[in-house]
C-alpha positions in Angstrom: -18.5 -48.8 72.6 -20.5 -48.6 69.4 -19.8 -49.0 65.6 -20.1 -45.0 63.9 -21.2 -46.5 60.4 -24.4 -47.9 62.4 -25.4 -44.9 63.3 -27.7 -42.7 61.0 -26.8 -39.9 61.9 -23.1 -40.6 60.6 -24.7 -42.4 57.3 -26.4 -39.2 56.2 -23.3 -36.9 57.3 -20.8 -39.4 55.1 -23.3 -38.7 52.4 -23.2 -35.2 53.0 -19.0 -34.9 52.9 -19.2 -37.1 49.7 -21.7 -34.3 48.2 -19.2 -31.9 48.9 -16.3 -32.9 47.7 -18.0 -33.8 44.3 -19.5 -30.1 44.4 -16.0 -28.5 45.6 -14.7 -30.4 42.2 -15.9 -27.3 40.6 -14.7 -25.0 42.5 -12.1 -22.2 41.0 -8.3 -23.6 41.1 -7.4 -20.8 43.2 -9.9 -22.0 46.1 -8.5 -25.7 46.0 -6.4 -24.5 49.5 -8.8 -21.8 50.5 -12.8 -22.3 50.5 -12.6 -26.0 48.9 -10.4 -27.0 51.5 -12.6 -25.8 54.6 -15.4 -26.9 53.1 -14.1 -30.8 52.7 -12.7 -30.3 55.7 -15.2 -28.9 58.1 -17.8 -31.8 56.3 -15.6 -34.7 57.1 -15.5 -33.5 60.3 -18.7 -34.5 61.6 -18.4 -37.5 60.6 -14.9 -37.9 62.1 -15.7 -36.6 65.0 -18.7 -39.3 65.8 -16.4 -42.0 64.6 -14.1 -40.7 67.3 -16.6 -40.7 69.5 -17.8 -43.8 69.2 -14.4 -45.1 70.0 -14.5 -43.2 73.7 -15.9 -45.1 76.7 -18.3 -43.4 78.2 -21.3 -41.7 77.2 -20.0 -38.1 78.4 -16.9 -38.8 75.9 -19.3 -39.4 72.9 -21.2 -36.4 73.4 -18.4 -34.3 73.7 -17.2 -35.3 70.3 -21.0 -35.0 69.3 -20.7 -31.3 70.1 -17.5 -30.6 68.1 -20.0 -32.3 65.6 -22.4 -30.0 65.7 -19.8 -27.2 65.5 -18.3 -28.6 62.7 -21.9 -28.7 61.0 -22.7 -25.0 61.8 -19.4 -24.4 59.6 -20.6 -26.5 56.9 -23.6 -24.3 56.8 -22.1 -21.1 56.7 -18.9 -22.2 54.3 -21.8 -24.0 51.9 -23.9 -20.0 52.1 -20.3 -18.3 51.3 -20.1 -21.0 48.1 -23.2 -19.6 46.9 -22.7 -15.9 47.8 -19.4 -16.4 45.1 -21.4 -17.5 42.8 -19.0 -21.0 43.2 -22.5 -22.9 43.4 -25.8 -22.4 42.5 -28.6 -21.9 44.4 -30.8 -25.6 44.0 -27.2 -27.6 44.8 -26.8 -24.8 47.8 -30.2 -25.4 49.0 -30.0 -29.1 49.1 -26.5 -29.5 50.5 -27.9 -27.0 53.4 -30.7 -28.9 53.8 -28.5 -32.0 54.6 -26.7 -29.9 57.1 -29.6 -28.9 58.7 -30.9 -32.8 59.0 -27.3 -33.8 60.5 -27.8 -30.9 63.2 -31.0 -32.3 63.7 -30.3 -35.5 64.4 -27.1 -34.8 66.2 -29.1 -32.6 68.8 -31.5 -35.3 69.1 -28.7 -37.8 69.9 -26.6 -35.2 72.6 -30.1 -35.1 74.1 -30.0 -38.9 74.6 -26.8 -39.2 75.5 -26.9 -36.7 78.1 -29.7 -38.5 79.7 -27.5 -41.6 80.1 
């Protein structure tokens, strides 16, 4: 069993979620239980998830929860391109943020590879 915060992977997604909900700040009242809400929710999720993980006892557990990661990442992505599309963010935040959820899926492919391996 491993700490989460040591891993790098969960550093960079915490940074993500805390990008979000600053972004999501600014969303339209009428999306704070709608769009705002999945958003925060879907991005704390990866980062939940590997804490979770982390917690489990073997390395089949952990990558389990790594894939509900991943998952969880993809929906970042495509909530984060529906933002934009409303015009609810613009385009340089939307590019970054995307960015960061492509680095997370990244990394989080390169550790279900490892852990598989075990």
């Amino acid at each position: 069993m491993q700490d989460f915060r040591n891993l790098e992977v969960a550093q960079i997604a915490h940074a993500l979620t805390l990008a979000v909900y600053r972004e999501t700040a600014r969303f339209p009242d009428e999306e704070r239980f709608g769009l705002t809400s999945q958003l925060r929710r879907s991005s704390s999720s990866i980062g939940a998830n590997l804490a979770e993980g982390c917690g489990r006892g073997t390395d089949a557990d952990f990558a389990r929860f790594v894939q509900i990661a991943m998952g969880s990442a993809s929906e970042v992505e495509y909530h984060l391109m529906l933002s934009r599309d409303l015009n609810f963010m613009d385009e340089p935040i939307h590019d970054e943020l995307a960015e960061e959820a492509q680095r997370v899926k990244r990394m989080l492919t390169s550790l279900l590879k490892k852990l598989r391996k075990s």
